[in-house]
N, C-alpha and C positions, 0 to 999 in steps of 0.2 A: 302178686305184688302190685300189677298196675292197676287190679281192679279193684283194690283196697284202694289208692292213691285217687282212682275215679272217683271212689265213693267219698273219699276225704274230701275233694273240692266239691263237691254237689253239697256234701254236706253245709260246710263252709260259706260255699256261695249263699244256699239257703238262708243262713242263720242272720249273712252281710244284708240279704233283700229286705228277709223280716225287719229289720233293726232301721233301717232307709223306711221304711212305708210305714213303721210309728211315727215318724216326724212328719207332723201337717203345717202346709201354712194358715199364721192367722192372720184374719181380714178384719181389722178393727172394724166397730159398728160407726164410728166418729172420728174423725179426726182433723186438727185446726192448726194453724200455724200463726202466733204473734209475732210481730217483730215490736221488738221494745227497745230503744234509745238508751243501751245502759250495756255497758260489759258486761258477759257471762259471770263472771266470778261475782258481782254483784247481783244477781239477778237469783243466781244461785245460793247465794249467803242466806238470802228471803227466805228461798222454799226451803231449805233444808231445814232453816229452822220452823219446823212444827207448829207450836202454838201460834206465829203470827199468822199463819192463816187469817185468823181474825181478821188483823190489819190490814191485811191486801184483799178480803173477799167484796171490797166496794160497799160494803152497810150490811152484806147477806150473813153474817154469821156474826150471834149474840155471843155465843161464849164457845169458846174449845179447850179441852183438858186429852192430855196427853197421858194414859194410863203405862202402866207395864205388867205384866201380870205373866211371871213367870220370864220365856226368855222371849214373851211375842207382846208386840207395841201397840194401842190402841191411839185411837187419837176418836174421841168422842166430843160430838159437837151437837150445836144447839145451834137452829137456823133463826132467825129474827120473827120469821113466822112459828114461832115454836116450835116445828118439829123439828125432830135428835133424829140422831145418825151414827153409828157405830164402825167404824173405818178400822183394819187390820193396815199396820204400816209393814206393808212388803220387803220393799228395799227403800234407800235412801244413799245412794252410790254415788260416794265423793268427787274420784276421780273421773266421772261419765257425765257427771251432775242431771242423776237420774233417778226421778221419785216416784215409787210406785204403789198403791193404795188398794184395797179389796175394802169394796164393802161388804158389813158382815149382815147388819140389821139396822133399818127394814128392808127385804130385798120383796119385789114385787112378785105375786104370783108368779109362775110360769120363769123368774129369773134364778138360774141355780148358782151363777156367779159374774159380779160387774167386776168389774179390774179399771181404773184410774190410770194413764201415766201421762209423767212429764219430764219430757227430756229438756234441756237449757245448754242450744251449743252459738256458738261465737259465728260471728259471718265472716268469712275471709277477706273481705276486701273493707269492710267497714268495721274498724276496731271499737266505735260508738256504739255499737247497736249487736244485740243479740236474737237468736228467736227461739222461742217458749215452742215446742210440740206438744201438742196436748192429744190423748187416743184415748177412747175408752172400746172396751174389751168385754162384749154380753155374752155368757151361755145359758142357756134355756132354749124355752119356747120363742118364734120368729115374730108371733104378734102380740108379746108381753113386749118386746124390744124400746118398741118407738115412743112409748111414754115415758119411760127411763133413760135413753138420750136422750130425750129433749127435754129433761129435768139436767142431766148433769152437762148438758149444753149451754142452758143459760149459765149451770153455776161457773161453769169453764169461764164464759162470757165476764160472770164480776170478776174473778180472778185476774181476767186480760186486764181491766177496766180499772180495778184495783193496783194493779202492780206497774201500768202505765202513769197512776197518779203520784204514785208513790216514789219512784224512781227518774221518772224524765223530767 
């Protein structure tokens, strides 16, 4: 009987270890912090709403259309330079006021997936002023990386630029 019980907790323990050493941490590829002159709840009414993208991207997006197709969200846009971009809306999480984007296509050689987020929390001692987190999230290849942040770095950029105009 006790060597059954050994073998239950080895088992067990085993299974607890396994289950611990799937979970990795991630290390964004980018990450920036606004602070904007505007309460959270207003800051957050923006992003959450979708199509204004537009309105806050500072002149960088000519059009954006917000598809559904089935139970998963697109949001497809056209940059003022012409080229489109195909975004999978992740989450969009009210009470966290936290918005999270996959782009699907065009995604660069060597990138097998970009992830987008932005968090919008309140500052505690400044009920004026919020700040925008912005991360973005590469896997693939290490040296397809750096063209694609620093593509969705500026665009991070009009969004600050844009939503400081619009708001403060």
């Amino acid at each position: 009987m006790k060597k059954l019980w050994i073998l239950l907790l080895i088992c067990c323990s085993t299974a607890a270890m396994a289950q611990m050493q799937a979970a990795k941490k991630i290390i964004p590829d980018y990450t920036h912090e606004t602070v904007i002159k505007a309460p959270s709840v207003k800051i957050w009414r923006v992003i959450r709403n979708l199509p204004q993208v537009k309105d806050y991207s500072n002149g960088m997006i000519k059009d954006v259309q917000i598809v559904t197709e089935g139970e998963t969200r697109y949001r497809d846009i056209t940059f003022t330079d012409n080229r489109k971009r195909r975004d999978v809306i992740e989450q969009v999480h009210e009470s966290y006021k936290f918005f999270v984007f996959n782009i699907q296509s065009p995604l660069p050689n060597g990138i097998t997936q970009a992830t987008v987020t932005a968090l919008v929390e309140s500052q505690p001692d400044k009920e004026d002023s919020s700040v925008v987190r912005w991360s973005i999230i590469l896997e693939g290849d290490k040296n397809s990386r750096k063209p694609l942040v620093d593509t969705l770095a500026a665009e991070i950029g009009n969004y600050e630029a844009g939503l400081k105009k619009m708001l403060e």
